[in-house]
C-alpha positions in Angstrom: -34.5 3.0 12.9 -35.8 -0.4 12.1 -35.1 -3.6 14.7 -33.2 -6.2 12.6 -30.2 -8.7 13.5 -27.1 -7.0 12.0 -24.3 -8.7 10.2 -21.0 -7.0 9.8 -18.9 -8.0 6.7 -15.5 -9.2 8.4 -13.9 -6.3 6.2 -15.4 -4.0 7.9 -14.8 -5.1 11.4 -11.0 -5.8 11.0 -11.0 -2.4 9.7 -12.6 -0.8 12.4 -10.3 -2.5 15.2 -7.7 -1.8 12.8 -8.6 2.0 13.4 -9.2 1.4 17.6 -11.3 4.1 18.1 -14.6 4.2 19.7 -16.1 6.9 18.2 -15.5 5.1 14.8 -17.6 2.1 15.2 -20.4 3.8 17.1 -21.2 6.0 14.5 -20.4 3.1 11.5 -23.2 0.9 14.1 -25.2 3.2 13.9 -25.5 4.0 9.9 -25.6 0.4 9.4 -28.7 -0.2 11.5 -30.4 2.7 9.0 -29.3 6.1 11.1 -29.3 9.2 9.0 -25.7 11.3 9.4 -27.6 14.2 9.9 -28.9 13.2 13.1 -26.0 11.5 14.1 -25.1 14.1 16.4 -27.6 14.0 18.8 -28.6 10.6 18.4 -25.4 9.6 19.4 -24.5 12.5 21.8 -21.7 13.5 20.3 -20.1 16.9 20.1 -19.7 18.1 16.0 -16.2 17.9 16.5 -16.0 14.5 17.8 -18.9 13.4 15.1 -16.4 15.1 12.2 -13.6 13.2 13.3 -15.6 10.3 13.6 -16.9 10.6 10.0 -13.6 11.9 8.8 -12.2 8.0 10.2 -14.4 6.4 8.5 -14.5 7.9 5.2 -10.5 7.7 5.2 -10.5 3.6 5.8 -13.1 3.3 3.1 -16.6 2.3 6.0 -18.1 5.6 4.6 -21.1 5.5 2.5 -20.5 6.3 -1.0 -21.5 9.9 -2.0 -21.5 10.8 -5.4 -18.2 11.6 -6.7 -17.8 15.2 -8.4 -17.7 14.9 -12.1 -14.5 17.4 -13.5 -13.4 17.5 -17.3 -11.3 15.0 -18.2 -8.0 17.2 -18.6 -7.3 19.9 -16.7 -7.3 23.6 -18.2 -4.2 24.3 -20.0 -2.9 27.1 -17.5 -1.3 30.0 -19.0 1.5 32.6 -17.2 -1.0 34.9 -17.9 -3.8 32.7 -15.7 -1.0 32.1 -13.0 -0.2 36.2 -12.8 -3.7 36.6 -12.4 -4.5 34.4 -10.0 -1.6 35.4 -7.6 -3.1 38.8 -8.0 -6.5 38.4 -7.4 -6.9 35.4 -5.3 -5.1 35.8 -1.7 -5.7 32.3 -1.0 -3.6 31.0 -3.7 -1.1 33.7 -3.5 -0.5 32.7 0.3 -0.7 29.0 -0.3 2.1 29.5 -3.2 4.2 31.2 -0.3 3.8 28.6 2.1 4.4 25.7 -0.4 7.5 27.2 -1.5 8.6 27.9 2.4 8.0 23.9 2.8 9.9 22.6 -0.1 12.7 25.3 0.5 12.7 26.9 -3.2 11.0 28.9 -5.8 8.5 27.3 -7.7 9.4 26.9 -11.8 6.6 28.6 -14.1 5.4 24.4 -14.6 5.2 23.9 -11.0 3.2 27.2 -10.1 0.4 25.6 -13.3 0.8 22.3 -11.1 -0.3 23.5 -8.0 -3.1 26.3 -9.4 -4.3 23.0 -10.8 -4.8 21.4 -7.5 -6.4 24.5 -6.1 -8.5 25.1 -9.0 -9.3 22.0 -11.3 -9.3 19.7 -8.4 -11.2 22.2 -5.9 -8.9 21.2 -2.8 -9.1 24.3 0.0 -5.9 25.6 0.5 -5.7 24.4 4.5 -6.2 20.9 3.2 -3.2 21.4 0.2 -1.0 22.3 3.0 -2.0 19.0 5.2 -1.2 17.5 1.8 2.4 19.0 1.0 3.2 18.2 4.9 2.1 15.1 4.6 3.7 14.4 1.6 7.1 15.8 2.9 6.8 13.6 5.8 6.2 10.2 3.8 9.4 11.1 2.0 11.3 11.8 5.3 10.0 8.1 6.6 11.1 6.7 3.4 14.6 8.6 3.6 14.7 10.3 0.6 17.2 13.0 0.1 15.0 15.7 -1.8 11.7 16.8 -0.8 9.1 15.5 -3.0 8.6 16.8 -6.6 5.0 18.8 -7.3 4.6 15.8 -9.2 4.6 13.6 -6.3 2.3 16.1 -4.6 -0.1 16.2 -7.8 -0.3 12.4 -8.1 -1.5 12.2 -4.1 -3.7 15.2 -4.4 -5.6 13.3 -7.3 -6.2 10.4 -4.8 -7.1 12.9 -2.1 -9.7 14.6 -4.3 -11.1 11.0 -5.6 -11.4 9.6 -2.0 -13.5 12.8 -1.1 -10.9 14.4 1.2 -12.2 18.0 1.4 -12.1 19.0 5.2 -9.6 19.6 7.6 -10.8 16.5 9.6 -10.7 14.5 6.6 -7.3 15.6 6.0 -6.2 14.9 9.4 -7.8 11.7 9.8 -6.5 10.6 6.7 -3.0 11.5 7.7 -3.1 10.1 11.4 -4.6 6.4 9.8 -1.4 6.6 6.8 1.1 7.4 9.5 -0.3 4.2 11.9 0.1 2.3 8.2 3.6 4.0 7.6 4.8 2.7 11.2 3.3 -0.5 10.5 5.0 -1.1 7.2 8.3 -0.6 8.9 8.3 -3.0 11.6 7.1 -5.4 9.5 9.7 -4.8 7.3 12.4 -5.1 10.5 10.3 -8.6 11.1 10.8 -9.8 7.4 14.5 -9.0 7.8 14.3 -6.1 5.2 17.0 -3.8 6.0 19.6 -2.6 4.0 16.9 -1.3 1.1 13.5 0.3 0.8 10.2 -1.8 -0.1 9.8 -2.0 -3.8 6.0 -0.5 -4.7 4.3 -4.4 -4.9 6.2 -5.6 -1.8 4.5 -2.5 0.2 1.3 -3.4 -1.5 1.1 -6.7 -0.1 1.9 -5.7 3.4 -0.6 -2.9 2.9 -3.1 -5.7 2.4 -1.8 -8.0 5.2 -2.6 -4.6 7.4 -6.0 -4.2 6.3 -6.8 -7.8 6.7 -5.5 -7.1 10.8 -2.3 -8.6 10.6 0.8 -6.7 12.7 4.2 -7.4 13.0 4.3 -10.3 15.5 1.9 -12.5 12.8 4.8 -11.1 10.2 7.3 -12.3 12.4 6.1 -15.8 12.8 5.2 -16.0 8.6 9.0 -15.5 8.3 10.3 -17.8 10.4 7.8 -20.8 9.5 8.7 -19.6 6.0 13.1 -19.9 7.0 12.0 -23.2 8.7 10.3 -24.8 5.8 12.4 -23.9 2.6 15.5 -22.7 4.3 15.0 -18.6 3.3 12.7 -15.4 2.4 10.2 -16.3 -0.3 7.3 -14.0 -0.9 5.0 -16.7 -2.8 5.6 -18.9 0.1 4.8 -16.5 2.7 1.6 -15.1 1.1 0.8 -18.8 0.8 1.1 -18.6 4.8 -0.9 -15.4 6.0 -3.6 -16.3 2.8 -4.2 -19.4 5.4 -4.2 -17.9 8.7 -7.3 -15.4 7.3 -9.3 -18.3 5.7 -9.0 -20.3 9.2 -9.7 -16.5 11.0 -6.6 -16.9 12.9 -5.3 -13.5 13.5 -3.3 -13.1 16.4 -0.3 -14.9 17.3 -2.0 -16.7 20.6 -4.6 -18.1 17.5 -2.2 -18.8 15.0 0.6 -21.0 17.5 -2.8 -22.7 19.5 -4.6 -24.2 16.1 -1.8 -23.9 13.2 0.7 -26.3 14.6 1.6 -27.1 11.4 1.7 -30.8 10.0 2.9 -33.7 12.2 6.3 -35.3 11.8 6.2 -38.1 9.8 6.8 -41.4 11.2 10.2 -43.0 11.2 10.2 -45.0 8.1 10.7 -48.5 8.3 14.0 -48.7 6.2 15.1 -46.5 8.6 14.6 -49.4 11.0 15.9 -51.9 8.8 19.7 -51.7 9.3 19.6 -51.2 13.1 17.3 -54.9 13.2 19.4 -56.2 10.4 22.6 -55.5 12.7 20.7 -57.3 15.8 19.7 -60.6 13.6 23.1 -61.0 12.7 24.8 -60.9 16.0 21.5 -63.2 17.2 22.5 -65.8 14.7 26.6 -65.0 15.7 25.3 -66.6 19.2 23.7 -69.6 18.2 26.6 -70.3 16.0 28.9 -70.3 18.9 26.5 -72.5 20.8 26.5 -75.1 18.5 
């Protein structure tokens, strides 16, 4: 590896204390200074299950190095019942996949469905261990957003798309993946106890933003404070007004609420205004001159 003073994009770091793990930024240090990933393992002296969890971290909060994405037809083969009785035939990984994704969503699966999920196992190229990481995650995102029904298979072809165009193709990737969404998932609801947010879910751009306030390395005490300097200043909840907050916190790199109360005080109170003054002095010349009257 070559000797050279390394800079880290602040992306990049907030996103690795983000993840707080070790293992994460040890192997990201070490592909930044120029290490290969296939000696990672004993360069760093890392057991292959640590370094795949490592490298399943990264790849999941985007610190991976690009590989080149698989190229698939633009459409997806137009499945027929005779394809689907086939496959459940001759291909005992699908056939026990279907029984277990029908098991998890507690029904049997409509002709449409079954053409759904052959085309995740078959168009996309997803193994069937990581499809059933996906449906479990899936179920469990509903669950934390209270749904009453378990998702549709067209919920849980929408995330498999995302899963196959992030490169989520292992186990580890799965699980790493679903361990970092869950820390997000947890996130996103206390800060959207701090933001007073209680009697309705988060609308899809309202998560986005707080999706974005995560990544930057924001939590819900920062939240918490955004809100009530937000109450303070125009007297309730505005969303341009409290982006307009946190936007300022990350261009002054105050990220923590220690930072943010030490060097954003906010602006000073104005001084009292001298027509404030004026009636209060006006009131004390006229009983001055009531004196000198009576003196005379």
């Amino acid at each position: 590896m070559s000797e050279h003073n390394l800079v880290i994009p602040e992306a990049d770091w907030r996103k690795l204390l983000a993840s707080a793990k070790g293992d994460d930024a040890l192997l990201y240090l070490y592909l930044r200074v120029g290490g290969q990933a296939e000696q990672a393992e004993s360069a760093l002296h890392m057991t292959r299950s640590r370094l795949e969890c490592a490298e399943a971290s990264l790849r999941s909060i985007g610190l991976w190095p690009e590989k080149p994405k698989v190229l698939r037809p633009a459409e997806p083969p137009a499945y027929t019942e005779a394809d689907l009785i086939r496959e459940m035939k001759e291909d005992t990984g699908f056939s026990q996949l279907l029984g277990e994704t029908q098991r998890r969503l507690g029904k049997v699966l409509s002709t449409e469905e079954l053409k759904i999920l052959l085309s995740i196992y078959n168009y996309l190229g997803l193994p069937a261990e990581v499809i059933s990481i996906l449906i479990s995650f899936c179920m469990q995102r509903a669950k934390a957003k209270k749904l009453r029904r378990p998702p549709s298979m067209r919920t849980i072809e929408k995330e498999a798309y995302h899963w196959a165009d992030q490169g989520i193709e292992t186990l580890e990737e799965a699980a790493a993946y679903v361990q970092l969404e869950m820390e997000k998932q947890t996130k996103l609801r206390a800060m959207q106890r701090a933001l007073q947010i209680n009697d309705r879910q988060l609308v899809r751009g309202e998560e986005a933003i707080l999706r974005r306030w995560i990544d930057w390395g924001y939590g819900p005490g920062e939240i918490a404070l955004a809100y009530e300097r937000t109450c303070l200043q125009i007297g309730s909840f505005k969303w341009p007004y409290i982006e307009s907050i946190v936007e300022s916190w990350k261009k002054q790199g105050l990220y923590t609420v220690a930072d943010i109360q030490a060097q954003d005080k906010g602006p000073a109170k104005p001084a009292a205004k001298p027509q404030e003054q004026q009636p209060n002095q006006w009131a004390k010349d006229a009983v001055a001159r009531m004196m000198r009257a009576q003196e005379e």
